[in-house]
PASEBA-1860 file (N, C-alpha, C; in nm, 3 decimals):
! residues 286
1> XXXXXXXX> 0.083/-0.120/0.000/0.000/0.000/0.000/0.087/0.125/0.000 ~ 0.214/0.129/0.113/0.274/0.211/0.111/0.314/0.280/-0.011 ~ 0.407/0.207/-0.118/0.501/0.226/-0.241/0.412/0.268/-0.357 ~ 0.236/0.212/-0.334/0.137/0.277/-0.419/0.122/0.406/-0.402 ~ 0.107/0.409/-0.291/0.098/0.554/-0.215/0.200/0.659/-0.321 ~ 0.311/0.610/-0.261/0.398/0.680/-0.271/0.406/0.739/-0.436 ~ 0.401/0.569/-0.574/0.409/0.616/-0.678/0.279/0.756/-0.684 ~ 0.168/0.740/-0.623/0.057/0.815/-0.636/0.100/0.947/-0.654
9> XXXXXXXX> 0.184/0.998/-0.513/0.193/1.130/-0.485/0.305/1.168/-0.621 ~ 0.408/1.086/-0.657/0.489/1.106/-0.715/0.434/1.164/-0.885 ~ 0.350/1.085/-0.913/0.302/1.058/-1.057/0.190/1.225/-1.022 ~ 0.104/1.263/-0.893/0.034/1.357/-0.899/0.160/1.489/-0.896 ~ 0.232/1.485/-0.829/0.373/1.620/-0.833/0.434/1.599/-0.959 ~ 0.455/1.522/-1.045/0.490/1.491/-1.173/0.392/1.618/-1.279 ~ 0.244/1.595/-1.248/0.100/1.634/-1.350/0.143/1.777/-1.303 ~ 0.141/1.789/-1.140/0.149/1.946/-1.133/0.227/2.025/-1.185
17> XXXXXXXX> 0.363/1.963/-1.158/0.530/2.036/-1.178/0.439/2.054/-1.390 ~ 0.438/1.937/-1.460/0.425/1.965/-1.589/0.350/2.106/-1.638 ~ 0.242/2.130/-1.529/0.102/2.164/-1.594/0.138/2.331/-1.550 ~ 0.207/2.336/-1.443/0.245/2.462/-1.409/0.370/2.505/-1.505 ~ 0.481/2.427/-1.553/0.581/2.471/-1.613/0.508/2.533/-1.799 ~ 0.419/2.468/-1.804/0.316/2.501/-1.968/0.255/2.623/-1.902 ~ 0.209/2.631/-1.803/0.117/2.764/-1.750/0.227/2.866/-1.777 ~ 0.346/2.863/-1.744/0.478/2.950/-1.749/0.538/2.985/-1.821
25> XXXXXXXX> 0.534/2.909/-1.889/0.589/2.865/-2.077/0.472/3.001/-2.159 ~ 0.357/2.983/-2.163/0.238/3.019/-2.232/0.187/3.132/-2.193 ~ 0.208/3.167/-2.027/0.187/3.308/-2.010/0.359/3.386/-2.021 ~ 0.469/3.342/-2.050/0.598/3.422/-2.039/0.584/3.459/-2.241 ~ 0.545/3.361/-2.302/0.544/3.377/-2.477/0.421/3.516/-2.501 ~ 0.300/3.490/-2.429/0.191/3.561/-2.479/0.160/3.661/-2.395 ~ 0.242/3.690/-2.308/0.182/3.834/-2.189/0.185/3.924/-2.251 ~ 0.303/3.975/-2.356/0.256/4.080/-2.444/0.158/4.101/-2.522
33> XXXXXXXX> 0.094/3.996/-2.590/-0.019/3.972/-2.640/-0.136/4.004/-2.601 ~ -0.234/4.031/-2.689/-0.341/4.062/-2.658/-0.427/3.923/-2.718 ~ -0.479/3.835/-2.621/-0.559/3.766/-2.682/-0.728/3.800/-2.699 ~ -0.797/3.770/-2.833/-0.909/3.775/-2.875/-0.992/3.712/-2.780 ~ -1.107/3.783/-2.772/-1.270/3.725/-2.649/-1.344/3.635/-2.762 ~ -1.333/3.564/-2.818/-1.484/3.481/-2.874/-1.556/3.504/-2.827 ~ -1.700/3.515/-2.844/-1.818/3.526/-2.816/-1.944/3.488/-2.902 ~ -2.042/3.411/-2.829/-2.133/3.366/-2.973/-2.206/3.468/-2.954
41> XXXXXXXX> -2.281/3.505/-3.068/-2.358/3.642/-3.096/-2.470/3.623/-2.982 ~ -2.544/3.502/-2.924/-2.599/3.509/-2.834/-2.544/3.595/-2.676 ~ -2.417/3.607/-2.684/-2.356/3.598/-2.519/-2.274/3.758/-2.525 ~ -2.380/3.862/-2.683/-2.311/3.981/-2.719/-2.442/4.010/-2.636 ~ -2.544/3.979/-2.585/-2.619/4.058/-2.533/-2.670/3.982/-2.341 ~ -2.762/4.076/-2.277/-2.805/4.026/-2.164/-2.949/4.066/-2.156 ~ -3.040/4.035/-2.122/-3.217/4.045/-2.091/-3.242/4.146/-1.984 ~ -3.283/4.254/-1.994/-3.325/4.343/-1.899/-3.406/4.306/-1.806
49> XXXXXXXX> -3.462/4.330/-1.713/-3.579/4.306/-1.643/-3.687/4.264/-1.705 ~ -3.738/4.364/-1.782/-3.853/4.339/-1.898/-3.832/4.171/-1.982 ~ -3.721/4.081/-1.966/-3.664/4.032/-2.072/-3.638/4.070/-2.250 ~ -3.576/4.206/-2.242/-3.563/4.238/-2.365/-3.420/4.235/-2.373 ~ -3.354/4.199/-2.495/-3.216/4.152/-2.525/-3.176/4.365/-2.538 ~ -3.074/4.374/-2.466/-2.966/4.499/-2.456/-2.815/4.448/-2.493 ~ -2.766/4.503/-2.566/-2.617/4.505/-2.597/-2.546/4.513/-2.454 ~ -2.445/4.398/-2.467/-2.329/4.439/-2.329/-2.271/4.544/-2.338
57> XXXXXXXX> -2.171/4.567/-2.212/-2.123/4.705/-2.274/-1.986/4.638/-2.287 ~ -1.870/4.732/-2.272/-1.703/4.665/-2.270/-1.643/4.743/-2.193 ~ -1.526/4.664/-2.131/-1.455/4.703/-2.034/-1.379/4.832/-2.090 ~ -1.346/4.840/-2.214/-1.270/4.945/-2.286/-1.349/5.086/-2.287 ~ -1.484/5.093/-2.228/-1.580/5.200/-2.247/-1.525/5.269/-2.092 ~ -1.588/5.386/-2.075/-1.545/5.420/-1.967/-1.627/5.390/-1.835 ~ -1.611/5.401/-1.712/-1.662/5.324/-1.604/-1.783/5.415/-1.557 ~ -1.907/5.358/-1.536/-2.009/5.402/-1.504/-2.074/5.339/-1.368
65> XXXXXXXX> -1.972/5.296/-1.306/-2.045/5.221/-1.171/-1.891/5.239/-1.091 ~ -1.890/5.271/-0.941/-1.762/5.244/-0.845/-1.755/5.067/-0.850 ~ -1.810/4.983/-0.819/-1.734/4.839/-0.837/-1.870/4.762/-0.900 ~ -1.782/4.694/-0.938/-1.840/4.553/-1.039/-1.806/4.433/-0.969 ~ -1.933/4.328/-0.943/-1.898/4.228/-0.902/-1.931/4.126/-0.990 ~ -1.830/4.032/-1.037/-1.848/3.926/-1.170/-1.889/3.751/-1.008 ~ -1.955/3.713/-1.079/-1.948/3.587/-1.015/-1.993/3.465/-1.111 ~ -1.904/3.356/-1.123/-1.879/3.277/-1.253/-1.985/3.151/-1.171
73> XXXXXXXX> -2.078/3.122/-1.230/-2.159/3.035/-1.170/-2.174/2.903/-1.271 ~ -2.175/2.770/-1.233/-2.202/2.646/-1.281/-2.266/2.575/-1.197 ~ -2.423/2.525/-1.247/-2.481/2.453/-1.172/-2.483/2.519/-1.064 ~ -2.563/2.628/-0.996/-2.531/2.720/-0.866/-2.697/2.731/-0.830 ~ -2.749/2.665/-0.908/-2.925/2.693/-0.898/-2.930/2.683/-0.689 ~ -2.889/2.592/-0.636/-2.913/2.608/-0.485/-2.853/2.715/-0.426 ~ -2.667/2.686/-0.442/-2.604/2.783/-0.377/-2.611/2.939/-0.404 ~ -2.613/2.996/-0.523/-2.622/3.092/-0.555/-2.694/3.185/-0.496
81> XXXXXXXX> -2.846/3.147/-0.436/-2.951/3.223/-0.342/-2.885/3.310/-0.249 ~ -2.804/3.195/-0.171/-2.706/3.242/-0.060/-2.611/3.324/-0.057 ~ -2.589/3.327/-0.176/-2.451/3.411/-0.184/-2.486/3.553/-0.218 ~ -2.584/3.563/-0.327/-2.638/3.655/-0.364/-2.750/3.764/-0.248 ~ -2.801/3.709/-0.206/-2.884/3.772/-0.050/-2.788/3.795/0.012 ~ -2.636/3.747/0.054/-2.585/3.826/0.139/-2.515/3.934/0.080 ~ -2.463/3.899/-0.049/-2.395/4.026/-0.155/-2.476/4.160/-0.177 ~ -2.621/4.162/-0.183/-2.666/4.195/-0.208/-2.765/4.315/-0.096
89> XXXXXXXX> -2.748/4.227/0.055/-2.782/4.265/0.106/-2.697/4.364/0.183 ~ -2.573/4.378/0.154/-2.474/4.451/0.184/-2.423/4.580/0.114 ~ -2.457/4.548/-0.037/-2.436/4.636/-0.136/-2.530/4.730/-0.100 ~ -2.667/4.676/-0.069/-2.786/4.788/-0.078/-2.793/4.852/0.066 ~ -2.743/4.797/0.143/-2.741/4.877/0.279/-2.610/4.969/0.259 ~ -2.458/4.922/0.215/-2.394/5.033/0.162/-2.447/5.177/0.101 ~ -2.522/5.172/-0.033/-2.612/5.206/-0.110/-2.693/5.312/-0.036 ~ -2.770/5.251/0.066/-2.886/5.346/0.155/-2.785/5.460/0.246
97> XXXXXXXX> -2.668/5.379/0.338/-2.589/5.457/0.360/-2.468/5.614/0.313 ~ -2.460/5.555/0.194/-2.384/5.649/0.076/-2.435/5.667/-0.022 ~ -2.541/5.732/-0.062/-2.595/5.735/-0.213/-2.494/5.752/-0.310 ~ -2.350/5.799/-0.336/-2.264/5.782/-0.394/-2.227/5.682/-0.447 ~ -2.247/5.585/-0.389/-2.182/5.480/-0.390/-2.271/5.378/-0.475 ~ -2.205/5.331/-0.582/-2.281/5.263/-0.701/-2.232/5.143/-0.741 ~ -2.333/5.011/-0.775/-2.225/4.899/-0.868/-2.364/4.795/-0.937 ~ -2.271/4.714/-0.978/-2.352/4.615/-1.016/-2.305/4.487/-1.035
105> XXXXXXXX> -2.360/4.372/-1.047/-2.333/4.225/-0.997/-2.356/4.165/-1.135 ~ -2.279/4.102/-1.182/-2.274/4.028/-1.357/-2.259/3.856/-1.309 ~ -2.348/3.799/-1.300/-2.380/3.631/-1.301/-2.392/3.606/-1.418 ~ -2.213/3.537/-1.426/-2.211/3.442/-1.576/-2.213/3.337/-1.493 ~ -2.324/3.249/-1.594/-2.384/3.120/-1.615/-2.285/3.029/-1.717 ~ -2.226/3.001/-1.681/-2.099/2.892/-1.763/-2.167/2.767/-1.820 ~ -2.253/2.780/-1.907/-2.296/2.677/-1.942/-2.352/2.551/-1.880 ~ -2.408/2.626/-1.736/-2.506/2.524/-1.657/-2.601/2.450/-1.708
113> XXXXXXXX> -2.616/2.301/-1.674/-2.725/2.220/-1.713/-2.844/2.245/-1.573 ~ -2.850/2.339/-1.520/-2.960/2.371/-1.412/-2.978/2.481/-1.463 ~ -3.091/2.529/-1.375/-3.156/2.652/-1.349/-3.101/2.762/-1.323 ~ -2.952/2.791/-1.297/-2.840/2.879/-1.275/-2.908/2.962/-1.336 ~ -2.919/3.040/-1.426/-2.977/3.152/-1.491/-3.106/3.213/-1.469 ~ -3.185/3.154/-1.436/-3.322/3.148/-1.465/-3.323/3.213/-1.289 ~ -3.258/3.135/-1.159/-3.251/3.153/-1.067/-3.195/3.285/-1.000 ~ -3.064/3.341/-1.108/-3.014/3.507/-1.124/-3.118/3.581/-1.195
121> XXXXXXXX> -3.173/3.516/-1.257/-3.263/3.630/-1.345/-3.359/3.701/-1.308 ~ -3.402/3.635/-1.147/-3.511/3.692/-1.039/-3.453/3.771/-1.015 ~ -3.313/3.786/-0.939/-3.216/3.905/-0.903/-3.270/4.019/-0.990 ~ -3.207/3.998/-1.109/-3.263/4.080/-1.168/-3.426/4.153/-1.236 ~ -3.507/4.071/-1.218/-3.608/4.170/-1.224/-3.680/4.222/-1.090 ~ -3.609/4.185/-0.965/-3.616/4.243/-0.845/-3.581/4.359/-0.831 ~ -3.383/4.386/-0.860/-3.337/4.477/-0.835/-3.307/4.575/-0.951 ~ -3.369/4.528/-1.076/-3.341/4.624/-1.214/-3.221/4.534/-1.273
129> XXXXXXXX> -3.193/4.575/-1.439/-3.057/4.516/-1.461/-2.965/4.620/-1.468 ~ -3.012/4.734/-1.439/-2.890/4.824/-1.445/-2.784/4.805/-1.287 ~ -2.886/4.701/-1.217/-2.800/4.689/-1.123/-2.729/4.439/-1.059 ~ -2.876/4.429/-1.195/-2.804/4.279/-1.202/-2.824/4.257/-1.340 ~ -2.680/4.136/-1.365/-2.711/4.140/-1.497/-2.665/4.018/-1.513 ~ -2.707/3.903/-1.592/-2.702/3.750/-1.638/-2.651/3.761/-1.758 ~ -2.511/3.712/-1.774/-2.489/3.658/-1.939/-2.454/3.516/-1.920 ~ -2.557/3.448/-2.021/-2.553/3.338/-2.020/-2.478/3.230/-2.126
137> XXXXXXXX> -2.339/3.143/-2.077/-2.295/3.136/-2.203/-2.326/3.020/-2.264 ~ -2.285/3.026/-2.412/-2.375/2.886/-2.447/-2.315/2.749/-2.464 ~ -2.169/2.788/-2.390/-2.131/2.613/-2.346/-1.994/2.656/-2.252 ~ -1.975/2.531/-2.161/-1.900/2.577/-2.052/-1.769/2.577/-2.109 ~ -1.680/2.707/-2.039/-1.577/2.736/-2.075/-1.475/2.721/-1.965 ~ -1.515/2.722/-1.854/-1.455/2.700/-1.759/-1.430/2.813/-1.631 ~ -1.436/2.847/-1.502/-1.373/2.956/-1.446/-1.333/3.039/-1.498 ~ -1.197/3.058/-1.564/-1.149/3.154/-1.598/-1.201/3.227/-1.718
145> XXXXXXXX> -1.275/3.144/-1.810/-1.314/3.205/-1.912/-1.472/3.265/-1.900 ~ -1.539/3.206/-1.762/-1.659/3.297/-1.742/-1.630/3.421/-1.692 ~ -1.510/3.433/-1.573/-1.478/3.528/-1.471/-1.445/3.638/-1.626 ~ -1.345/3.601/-1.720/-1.297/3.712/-1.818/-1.416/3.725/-1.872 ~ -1.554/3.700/-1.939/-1.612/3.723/-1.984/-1.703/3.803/-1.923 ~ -1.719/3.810/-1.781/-1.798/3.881/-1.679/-1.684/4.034/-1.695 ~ -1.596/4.026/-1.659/-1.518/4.142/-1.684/-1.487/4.196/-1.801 ~ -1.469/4.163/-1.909/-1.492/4.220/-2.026/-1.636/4.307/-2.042
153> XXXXXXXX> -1.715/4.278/-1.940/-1.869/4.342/-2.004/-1.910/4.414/-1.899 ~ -1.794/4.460/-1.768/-1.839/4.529/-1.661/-1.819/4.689/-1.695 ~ -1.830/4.724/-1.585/-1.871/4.925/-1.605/-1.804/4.957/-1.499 ~ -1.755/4.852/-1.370/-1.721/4.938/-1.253/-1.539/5.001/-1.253 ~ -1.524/5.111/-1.185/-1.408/5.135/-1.128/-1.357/5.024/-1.114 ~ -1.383/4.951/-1.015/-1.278/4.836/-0.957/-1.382/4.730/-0.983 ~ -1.336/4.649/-1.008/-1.368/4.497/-1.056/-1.328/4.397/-0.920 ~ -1.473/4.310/-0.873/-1.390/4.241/-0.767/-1.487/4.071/-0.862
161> XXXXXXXX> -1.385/3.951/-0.814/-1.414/3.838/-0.881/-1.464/3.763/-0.692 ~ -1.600/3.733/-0.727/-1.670/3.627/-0.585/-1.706/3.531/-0.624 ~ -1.692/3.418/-0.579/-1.718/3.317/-0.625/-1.896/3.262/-0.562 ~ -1.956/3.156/-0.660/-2.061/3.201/-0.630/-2.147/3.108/-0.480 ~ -2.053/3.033/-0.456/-2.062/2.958/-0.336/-2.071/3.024/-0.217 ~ -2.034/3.128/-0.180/-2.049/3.188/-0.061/-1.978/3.142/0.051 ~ -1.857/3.129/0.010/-1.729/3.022/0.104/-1.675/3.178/0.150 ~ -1.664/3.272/0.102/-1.629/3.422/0.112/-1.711/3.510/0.184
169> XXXXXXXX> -1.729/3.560/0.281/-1.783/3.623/0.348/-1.866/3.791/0.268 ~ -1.894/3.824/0.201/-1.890/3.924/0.110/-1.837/4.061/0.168 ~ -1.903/4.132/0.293/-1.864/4.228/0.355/-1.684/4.244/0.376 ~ -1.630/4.112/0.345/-1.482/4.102/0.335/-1.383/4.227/0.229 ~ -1.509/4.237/0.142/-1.462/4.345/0.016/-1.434/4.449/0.074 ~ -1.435/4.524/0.195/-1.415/4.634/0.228/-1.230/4.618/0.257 ~ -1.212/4.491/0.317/-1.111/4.449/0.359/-0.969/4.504/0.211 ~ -1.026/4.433/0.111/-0.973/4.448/0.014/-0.989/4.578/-0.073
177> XXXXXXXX> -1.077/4.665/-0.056/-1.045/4.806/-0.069/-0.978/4.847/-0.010 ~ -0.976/4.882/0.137/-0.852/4.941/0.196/-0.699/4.855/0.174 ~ -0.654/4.746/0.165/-0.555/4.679/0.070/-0.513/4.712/-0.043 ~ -0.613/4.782/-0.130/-0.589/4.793/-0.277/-0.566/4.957/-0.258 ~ -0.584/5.038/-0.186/-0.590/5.154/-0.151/-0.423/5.210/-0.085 ~ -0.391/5.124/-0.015/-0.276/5.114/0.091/-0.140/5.089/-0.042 ~ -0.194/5.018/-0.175/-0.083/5.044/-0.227/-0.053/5.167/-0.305 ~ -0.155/5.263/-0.274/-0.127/5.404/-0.386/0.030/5.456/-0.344
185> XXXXXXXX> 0.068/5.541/-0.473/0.008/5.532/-0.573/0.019/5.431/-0.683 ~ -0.100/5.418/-0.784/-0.047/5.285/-0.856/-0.040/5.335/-0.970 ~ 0.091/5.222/-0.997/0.170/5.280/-1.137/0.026/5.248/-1.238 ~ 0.031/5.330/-1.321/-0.099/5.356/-1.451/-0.227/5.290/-1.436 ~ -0.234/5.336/-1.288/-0.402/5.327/-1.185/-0.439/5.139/-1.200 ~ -0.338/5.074/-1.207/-0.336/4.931/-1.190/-0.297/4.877/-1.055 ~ -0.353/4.825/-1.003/-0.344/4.735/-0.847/-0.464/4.635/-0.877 ~ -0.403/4.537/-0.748/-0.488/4.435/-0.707/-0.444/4.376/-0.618
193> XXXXXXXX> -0.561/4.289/-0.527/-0.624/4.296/-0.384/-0.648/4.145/-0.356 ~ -0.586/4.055/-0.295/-0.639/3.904/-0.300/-0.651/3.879/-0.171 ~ -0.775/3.820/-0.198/-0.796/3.807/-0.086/-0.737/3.636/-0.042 ~ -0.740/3.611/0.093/-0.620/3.482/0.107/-0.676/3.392/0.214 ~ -0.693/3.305/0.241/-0.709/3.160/0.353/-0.576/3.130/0.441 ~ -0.459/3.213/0.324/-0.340/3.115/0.450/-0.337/3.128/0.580 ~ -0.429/3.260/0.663/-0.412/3.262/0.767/-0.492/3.165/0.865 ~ -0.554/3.066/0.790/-0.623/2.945/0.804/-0.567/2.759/0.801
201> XXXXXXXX> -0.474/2.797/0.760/-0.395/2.672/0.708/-0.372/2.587/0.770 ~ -0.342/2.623/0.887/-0.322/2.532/1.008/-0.505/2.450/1.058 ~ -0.620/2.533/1.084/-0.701/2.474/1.102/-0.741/2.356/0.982 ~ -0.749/2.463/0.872/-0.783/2.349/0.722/-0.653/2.216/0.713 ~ -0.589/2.186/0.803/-0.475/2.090/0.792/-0.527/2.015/0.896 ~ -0.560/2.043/0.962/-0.657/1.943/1.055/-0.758/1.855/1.067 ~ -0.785/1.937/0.970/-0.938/1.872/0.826/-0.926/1.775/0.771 ~ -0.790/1.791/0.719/-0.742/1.724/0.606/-0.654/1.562/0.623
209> XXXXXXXX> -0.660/1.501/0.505/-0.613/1.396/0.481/-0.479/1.412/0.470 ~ -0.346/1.338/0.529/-0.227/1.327/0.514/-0.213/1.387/0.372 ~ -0.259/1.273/0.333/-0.234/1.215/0.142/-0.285/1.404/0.044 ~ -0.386/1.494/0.126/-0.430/1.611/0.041/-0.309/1.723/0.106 ~ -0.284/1.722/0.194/-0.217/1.849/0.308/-0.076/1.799/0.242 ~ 0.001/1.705/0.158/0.104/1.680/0.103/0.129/1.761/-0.050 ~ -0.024/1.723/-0.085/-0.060/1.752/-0.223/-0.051/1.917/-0.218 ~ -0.141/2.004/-0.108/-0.108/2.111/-0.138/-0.010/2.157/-0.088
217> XXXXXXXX> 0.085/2.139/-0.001/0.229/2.213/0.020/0.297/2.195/-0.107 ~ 0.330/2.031/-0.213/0.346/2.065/-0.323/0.325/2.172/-0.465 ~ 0.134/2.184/-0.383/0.120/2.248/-0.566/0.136/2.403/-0.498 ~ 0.182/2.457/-0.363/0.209/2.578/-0.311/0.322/2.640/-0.364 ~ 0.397/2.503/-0.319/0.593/2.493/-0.375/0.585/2.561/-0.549 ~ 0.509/2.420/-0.616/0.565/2.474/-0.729/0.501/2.601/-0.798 ~ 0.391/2.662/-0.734/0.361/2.757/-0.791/0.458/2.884/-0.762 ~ 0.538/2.855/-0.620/0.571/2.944/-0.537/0.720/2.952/-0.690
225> XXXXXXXX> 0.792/2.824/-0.703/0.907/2.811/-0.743/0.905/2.847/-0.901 ~ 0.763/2.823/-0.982/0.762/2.824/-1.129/0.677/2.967/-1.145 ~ 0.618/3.049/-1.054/0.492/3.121/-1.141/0.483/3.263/-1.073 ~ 0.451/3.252/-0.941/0.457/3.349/-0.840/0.501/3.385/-0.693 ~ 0.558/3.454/-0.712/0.625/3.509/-0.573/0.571/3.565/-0.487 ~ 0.562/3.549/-0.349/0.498/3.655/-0.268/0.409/3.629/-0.185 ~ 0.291/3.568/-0.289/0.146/3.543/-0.259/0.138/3.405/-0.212 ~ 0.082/3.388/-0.108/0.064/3.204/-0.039/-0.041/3.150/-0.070
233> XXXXXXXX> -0.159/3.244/-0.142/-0.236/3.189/-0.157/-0.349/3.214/-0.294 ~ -0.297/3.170/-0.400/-0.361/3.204/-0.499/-0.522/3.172/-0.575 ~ -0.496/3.061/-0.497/-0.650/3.000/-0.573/-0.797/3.073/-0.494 ~ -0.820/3.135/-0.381/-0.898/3.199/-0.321/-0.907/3.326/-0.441 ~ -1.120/3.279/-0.473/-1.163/3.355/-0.515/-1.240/3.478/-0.510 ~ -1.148/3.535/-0.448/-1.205/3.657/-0.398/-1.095/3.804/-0.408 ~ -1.087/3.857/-0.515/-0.985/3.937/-0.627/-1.028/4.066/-0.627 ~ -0.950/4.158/-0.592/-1.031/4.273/-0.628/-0.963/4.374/-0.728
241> XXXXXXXX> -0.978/4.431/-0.832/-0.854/4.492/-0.929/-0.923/4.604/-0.980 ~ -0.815/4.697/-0.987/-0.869/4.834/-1.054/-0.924/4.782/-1.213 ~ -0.983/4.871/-1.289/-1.035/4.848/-1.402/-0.918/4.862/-1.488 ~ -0.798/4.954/-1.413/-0.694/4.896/-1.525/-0.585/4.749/-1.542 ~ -0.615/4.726/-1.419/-0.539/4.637/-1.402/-0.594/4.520/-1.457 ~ -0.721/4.508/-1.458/-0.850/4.401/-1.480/-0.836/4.388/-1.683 ~ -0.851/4.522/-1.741/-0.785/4.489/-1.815/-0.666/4.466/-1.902 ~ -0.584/4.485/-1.825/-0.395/4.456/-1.903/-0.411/4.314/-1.826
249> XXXXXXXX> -0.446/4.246/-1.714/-0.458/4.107/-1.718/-0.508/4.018/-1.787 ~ -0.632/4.066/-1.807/-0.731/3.947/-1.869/-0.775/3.992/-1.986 ~ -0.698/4.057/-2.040/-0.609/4.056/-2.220/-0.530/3.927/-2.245 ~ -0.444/3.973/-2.132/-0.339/3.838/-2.165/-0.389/3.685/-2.122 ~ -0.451/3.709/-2.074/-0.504/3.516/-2.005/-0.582/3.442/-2.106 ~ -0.467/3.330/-2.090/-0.490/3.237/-2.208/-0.563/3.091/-2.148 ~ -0.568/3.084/-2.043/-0.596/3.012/-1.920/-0.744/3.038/-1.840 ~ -0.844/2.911/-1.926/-0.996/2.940/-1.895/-1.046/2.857/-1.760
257> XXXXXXXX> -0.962/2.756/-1.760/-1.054/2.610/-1.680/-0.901/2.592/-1.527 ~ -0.825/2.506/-1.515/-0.760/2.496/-1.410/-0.656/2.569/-1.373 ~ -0.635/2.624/-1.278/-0.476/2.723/-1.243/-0.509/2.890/-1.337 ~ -0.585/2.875/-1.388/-0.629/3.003/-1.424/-0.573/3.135/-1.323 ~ -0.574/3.139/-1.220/-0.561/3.209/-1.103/-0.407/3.260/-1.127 ~ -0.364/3.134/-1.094/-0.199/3.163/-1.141/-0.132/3.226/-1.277 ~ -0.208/3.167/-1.353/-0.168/3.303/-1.486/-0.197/3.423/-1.461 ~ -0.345/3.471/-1.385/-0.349/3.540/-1.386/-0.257/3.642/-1.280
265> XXXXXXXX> -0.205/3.609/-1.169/-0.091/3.667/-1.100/-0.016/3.664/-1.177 ~ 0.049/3.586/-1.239/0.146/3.570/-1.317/0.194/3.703/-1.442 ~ 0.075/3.717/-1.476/0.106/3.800/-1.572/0.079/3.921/-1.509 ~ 0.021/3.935/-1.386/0.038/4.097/-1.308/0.163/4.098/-1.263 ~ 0.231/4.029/-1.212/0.368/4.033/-1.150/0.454/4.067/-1.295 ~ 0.461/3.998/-1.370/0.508/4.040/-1.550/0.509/4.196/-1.568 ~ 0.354/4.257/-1.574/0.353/4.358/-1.617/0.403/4.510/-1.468 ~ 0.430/4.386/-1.365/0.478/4.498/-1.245/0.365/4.555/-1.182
273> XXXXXXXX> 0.242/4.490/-1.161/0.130/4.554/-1.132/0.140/4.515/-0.946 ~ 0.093/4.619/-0.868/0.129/4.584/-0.751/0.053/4.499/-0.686 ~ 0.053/4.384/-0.579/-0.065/4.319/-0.530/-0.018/4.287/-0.384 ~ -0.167/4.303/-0.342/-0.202/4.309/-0.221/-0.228/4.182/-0.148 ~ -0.144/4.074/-0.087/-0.301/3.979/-0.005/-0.332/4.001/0.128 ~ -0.474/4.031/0.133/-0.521/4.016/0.228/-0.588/3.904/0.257 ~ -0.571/3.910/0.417/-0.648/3.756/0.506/-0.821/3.769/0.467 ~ -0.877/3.703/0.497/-1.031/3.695/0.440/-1.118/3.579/0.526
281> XXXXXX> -1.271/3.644/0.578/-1.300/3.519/0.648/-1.342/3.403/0.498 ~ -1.313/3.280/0.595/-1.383/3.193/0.441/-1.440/3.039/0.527 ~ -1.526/2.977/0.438/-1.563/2.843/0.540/-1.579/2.745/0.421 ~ -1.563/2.649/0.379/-1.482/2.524/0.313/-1.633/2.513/0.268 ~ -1.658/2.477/0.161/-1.840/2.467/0.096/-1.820/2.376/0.056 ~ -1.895/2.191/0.046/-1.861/2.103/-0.020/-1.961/2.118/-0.152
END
């Protein structure tokens, strides 16, 4: 059992070390690059309240909201409720507090075989779509390529990425404004804000299986050794980035479905963009 074991871990640090050194390879060739958004002509528009099809807008237009919240949803028809009532219920008490203070919430639907859409789409004819908005895409692309597609079509100042599970506390975003704030000034109004679990690591290791708490000090290592510096904790989805930074990143990200995260540091650290992590509450969602 032991020596199985062992080939196991060996043959899984083998997949990682590979999969991260191509992540490195592919964002060091194409960071200058600007890669192209596909889009099917269906996923150029979103349904108003009324359900009438409106043109998206683009990140390249100028910003008409203080933050944008993208949340990349698959199959989320249960969880999503949750996440959204507390996002929501925070935004609008912000909102009542500061009338200044403006945004809106973009639920991409990644090609869910549930009700994911249909279930955001109440959001929106509750709260208007100028303040929720559903693009629904028409086959799954993966994380990274819903999260870029939610940001390509936002309006806010700062762009924050929530995931739609509600493992993230939402009110945490304040956390990561003052973070993203603390690094002024930023070189050509680019920063970003991550939010992080490592200050958790020790409890979540307690949790955990020998055989997984091995696996991630590995895929920590090699991200730490092949991709990014600094940051302990990359895969926590909870991101917050100026609108410039949001787009000179996710221009370059070539990386839709796994480790996505890591390109995307990757190529902020590339272009010298400054980043922040902050600690964040979070609770493990199966």
């Amino acid at each position: 059992m032991a020596p199985l074991l062992l080939q196991l871990m060996g043959l899984g640090a083998a997949l990682a070390a590979a999969a991260l050194i191509l992540i490195t390879i592919v964002a060091f060739i194409t960071a200058t690059k600007m890669s192209s958004l596909h889009q099917h002509e269906e996923e150029k528009f979103f349904l108003n309240a009324k359900g009438q099809k409106e043109t998206l807008p683009s990140i390249w237009d100028s910003p008409t909201k203080q933050l944008s919240v993208v949340v990349p949803s698959y199959n989320e028809e249960k969880r999503l409720p949750v996440m959204m009532d507390e996002a929501l219920g925070y935004l609008e008490k912000r909102q009542k507090q500061d009338p200044t203070f403006t945004y809106e919430v973009i639920v991409v639907d990644d090609g869910s075989k549930d009700q994911t859409s249909k279930v955001a789409f109440k959001y929106c004819q509750k709260y208007g779509s100028d303040k929720i908005r559903v693009i629904t895409l028409v086959k799954n692309r993966g994380k990274g390529g819903a999260v870029r597609m939610g940001v390509f079509s936002s309006r806010g100042e700062k762009i924050l990425m929530a995931d739609a599970d509600g493992a993230t506390k939402f009110p945490d975003v304040e956390k990561l404004e003052k973070g993203l704030n603390d690094l002024q000034p930023w070189p050509d109004q680019m920063a970003i804000a991550c939010g992080s679990r490592a200050h958790l690591e020790k409890e979540s290791i307690a949790q955990r299986s020998y055989f997984r708490t091995l696996l991630m000090y590995g895929f920590h290592f090699l991200v730490w050794f092949l991709c990014v510096k600094g940051i302990r904790d990359t895969q926590c989805g909870f991101k917050l980035l100026t609108r410039e930074a949001a787009s000179r990143t996710f221009s370059s990200l070539h990386i839709e479905r796994w480790a996505f995260d890591v390109e995307l540091l990757y190529i902020a650290q590339f272009f010298k963009i400054p980043i922040a992590e902050i600690a964040v509450n979070w609770t493990e969602i199966e």
